[in-house]
N, C-alpha and C positions, 0 to 999 in steps of 0.2 A: 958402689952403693954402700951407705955407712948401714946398722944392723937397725939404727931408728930410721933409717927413710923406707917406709913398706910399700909407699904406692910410687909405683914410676912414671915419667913424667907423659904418657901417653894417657895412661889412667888418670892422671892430675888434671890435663888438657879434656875428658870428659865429663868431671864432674866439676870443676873450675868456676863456672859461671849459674851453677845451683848452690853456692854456697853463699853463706853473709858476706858483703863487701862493707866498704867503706862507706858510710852516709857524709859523711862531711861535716858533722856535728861536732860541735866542740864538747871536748871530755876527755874518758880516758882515750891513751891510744890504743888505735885498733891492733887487735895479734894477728900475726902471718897466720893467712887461713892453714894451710899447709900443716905447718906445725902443729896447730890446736886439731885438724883432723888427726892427722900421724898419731897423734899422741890417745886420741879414743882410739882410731884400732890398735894402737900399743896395746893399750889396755883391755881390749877385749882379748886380742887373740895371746895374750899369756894369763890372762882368768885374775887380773889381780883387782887390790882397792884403788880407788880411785888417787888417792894420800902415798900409792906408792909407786903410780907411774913418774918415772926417769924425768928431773928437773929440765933436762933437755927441750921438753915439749913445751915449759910453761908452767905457770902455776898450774897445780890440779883443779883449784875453784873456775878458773875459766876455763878447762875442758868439758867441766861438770855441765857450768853452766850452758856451754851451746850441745852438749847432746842434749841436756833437757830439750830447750827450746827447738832444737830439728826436728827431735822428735814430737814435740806436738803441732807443732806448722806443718809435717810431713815431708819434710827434707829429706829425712834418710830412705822415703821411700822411692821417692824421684831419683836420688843418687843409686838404688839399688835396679832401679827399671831401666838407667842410664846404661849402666855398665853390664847386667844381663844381655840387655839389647846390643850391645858391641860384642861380646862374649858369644849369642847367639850368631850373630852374622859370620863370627870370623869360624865357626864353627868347632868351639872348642867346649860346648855344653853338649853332654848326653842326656838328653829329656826321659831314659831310661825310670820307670817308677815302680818301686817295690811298697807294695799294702800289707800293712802287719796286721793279721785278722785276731789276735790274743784278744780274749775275753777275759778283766779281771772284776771280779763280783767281787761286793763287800758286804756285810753279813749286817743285818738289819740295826743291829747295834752301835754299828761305826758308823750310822751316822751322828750327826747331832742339832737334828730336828725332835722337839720338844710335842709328844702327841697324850693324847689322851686314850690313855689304857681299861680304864674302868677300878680297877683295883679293888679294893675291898668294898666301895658299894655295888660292882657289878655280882659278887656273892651274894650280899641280901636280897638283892632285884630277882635273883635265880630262886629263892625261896620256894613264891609263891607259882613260879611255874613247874615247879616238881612237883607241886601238891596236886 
């Protein structure tokens, strides 16, 4: 396994048939799905821009563009319920969950909602109620 292939081909075999194929339309040609996945999780799981994942995967404009598009069709969520759910049966998730109870307050001035104070005519308004 070279250091750009990250999914194996079992994993490939489960999400395989949730991804864009081929329509048969004349245009550009279609990219090996493979590769243009490979190359998003290149890219996530070393935290970089898009402009500097490894020419190996493809241009970066068509990796861009089919995470956009998964992710609004809901692809990556299907492919992530795919592989859980195999992960879950083979029994290699621990559903263990830890709840972080920190309370972090922010102090009425950080936010920035625009309110109404009274300011200086709420002092003359006061006048006539001391009197």
């Amino acid at each position: 396994m070279s250091r750009y292939q990250l999914l194996s081909d079992a994993q490939w075999l489960l999400i395989e048939n949730l991804l864009p194929s081929r329509t048969g339309k004349r245009g550009r040609p279609f990219r090996d799905a493979r590769q243009v996945i490979e190359g998003i999780v290149y890219r996530y799981r070393c935290g970089i821009a898009w402009r500097d994942v490894p020419k190996v995967f493809g241009p970066w404009q068509t990796m861009w563009t089919w995470h956009r598009r998964m992710s609004a069709d809901g692809s990556w969520d299907r492919v992530l319920g795919r592989l859980l759910a195999a992960a879950d049966g083979a029994g290699a998730i621990d559903w263990a969950i830890s709840v972080d109870s920190t309370i972090a307050r922010a102090h009425q001035h950080a936010t920035n909602i625009t309110r109404h104070t009274g300011g200086w005519v709420e002092l003359h308004e006061s006048a006539g109620r001391a009197a």
